[in-house]
N, CA, C and O of each residue as an XYZ file, in Angstrom:
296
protein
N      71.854     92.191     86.011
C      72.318     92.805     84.773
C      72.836     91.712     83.850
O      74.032     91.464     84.002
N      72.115     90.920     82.814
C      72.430     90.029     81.957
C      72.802     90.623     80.684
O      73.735     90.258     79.968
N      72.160     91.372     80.515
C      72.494     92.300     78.929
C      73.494     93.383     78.815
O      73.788     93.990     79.844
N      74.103     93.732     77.595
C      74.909     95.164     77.584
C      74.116     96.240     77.447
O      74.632     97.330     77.202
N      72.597     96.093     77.597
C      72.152     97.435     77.739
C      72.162     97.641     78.923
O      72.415     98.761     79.368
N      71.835     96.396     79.844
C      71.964     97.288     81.149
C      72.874     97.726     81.869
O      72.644     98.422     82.858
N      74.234     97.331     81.424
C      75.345     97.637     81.276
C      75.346     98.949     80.702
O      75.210     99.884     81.491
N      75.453     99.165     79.667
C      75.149    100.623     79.060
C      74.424    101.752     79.921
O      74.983    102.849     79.950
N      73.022    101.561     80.748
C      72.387    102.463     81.082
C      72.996    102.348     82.846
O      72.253    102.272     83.824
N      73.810    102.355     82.863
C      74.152    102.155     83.743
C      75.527    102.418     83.774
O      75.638    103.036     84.833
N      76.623    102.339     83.291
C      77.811    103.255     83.034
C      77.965    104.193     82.460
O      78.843    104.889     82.970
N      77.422    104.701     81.384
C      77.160    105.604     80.619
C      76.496    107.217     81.251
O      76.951    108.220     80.701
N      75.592    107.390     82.226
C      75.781    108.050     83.149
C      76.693    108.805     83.778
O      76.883    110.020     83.722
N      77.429    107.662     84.599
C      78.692    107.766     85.290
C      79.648    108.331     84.411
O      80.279    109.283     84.869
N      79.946    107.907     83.062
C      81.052    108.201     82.425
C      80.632    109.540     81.867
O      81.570    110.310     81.657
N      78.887    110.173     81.456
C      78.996    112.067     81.070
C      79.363    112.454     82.812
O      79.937    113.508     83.083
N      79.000    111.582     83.771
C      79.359    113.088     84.762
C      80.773    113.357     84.918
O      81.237    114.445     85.259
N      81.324    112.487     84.697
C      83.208    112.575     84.844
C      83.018    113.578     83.544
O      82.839    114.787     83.692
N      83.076    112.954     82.292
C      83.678    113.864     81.190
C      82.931    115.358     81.710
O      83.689    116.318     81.855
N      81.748    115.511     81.931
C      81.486    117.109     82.568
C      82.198    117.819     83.574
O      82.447    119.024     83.606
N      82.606    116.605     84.691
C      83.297    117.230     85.811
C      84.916    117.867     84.623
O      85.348    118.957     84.248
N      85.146    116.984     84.516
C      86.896    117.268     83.811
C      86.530    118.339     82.668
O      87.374    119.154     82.297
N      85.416    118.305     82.204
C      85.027    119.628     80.998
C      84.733    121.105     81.976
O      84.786    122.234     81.489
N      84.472    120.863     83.190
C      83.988    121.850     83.579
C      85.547    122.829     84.435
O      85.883    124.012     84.486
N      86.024    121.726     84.892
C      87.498    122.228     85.737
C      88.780    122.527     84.561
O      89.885    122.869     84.983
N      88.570    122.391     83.277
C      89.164    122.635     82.837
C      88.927    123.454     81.968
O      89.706    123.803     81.081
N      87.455    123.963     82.205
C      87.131    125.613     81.319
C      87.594    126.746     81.935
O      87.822    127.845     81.429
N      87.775    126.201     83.657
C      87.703    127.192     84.452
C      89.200    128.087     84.364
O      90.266    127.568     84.035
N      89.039    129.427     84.705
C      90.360    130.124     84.428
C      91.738    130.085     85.112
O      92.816    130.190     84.526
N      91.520    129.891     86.663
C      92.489    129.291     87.628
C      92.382    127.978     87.826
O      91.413    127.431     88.353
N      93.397    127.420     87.399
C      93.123    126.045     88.327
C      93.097    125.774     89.984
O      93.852    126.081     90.907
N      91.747    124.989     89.871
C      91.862    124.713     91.863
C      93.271    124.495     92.452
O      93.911    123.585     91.926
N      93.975    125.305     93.645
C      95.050    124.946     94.125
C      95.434    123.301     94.438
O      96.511    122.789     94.134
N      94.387    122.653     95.065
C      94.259    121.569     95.271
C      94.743    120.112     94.095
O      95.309    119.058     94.386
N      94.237    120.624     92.718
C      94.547    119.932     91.871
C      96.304    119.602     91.433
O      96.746    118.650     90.790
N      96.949    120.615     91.969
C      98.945    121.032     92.009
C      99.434    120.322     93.032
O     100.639    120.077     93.081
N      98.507    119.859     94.061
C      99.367    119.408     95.097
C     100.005    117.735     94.411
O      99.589    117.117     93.430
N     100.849    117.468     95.131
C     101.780    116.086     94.444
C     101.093    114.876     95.571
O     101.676    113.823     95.827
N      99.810    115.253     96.140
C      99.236    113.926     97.459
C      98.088    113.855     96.176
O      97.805    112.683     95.931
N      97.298    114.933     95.224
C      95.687    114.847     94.089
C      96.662    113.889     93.227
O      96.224    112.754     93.038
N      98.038    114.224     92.630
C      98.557    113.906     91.643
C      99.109    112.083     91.998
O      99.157    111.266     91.079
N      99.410    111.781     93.190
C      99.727    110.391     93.658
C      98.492    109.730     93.571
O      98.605    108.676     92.945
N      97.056    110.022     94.074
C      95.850    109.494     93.989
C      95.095    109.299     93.335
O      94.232    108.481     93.656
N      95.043    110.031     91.952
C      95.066    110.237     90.528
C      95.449    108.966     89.907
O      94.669    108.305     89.220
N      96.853    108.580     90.197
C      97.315    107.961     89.282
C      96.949    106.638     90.354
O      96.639    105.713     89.604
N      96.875    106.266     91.486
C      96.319    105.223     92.118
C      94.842    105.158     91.511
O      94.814    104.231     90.701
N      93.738    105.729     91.592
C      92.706    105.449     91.357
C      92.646    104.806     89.613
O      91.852    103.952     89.220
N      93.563    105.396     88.893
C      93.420    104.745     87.629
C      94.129    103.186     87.341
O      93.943    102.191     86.642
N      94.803    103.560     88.091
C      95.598    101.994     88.356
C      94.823    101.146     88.997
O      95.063     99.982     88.674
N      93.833    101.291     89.924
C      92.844    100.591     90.403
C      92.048    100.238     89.129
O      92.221     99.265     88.395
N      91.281    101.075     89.034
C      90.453    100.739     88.009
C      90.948     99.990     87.063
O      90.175     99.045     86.904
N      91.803     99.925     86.379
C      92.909     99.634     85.008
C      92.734     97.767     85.371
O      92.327     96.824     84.693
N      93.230     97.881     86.655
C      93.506     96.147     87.060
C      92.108     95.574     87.231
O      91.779     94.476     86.781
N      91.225     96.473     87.980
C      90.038     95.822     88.072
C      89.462     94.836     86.549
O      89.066     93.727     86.190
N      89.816     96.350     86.027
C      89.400     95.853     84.162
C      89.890     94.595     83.929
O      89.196     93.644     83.570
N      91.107     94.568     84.130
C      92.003     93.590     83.604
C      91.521     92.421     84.189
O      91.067     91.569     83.425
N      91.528     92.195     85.447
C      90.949     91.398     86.886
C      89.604     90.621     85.804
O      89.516     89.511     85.278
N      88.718     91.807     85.823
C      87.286     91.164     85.443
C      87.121     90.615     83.517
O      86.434     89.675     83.118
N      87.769     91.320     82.865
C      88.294     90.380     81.471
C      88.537     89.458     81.675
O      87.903     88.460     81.333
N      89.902     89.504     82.526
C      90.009     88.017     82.521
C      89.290     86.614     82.744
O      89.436     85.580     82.093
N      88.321     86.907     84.050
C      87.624     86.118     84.665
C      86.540     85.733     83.300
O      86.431     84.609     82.811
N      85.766     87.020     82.832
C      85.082     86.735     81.654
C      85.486     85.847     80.894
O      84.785     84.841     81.003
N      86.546     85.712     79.944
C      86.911     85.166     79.020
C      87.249     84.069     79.580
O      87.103     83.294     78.635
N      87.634     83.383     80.531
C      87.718     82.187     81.212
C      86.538     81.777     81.586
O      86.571     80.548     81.520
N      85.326     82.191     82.007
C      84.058     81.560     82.228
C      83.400     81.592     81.057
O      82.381     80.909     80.955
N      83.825     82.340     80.020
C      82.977     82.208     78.492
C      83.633     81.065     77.843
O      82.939     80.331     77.140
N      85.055     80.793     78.012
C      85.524     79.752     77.465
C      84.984     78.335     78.011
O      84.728     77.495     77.148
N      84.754     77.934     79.586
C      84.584     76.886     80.024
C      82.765     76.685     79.506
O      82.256     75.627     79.137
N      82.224     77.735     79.600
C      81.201     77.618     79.092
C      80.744     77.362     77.879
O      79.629     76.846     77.797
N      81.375     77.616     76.858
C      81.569     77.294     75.266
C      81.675     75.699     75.560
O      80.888     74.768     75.386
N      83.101     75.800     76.124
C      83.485     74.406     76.116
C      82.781     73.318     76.542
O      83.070     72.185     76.156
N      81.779     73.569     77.388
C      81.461     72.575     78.060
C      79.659     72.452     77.158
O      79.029     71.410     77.338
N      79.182     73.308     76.476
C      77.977     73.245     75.069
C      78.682     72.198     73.716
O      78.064     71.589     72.843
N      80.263     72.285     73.964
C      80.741     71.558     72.624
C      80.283     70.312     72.472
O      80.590     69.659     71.475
């Protein structure tokens, strides 16, 4: 994957089935019991915190290998 399209066709996917999943559980009239418990609501906020750092994790690395790489064409 060298390009942002393939980047694109390739997250973009992933990201309608979430927004459908969360569009779909939240049309619904009861909420799943499961979703109230305080073990969905601890794992919830772990999985985004994962992700969040990963982000952060892999920016960073980017912009440090785009810089040495700039730098080293100067």
């Amino acid at each position: 994957m060298s390009s942002e399209f393939d980047w694109f066709m390739i997250t973009m996917p992933i990201f309608a089935l979430v927004v459908y999943a969360i569009v779909m559980v939240g049309s619904l009239e009861k909420q799943p019991k499961f979703l109230e418990s305080k073990q969905t609501n601890f794992w919830v906020i772990v999985g985004f915190g994962i992700l969040f750092a990963a982000g952060i994790i892999y920016s960073g690395y980017a912009m440090v290998a785009l810089f040495f790489e700039l730098l080293s064409k100067y």
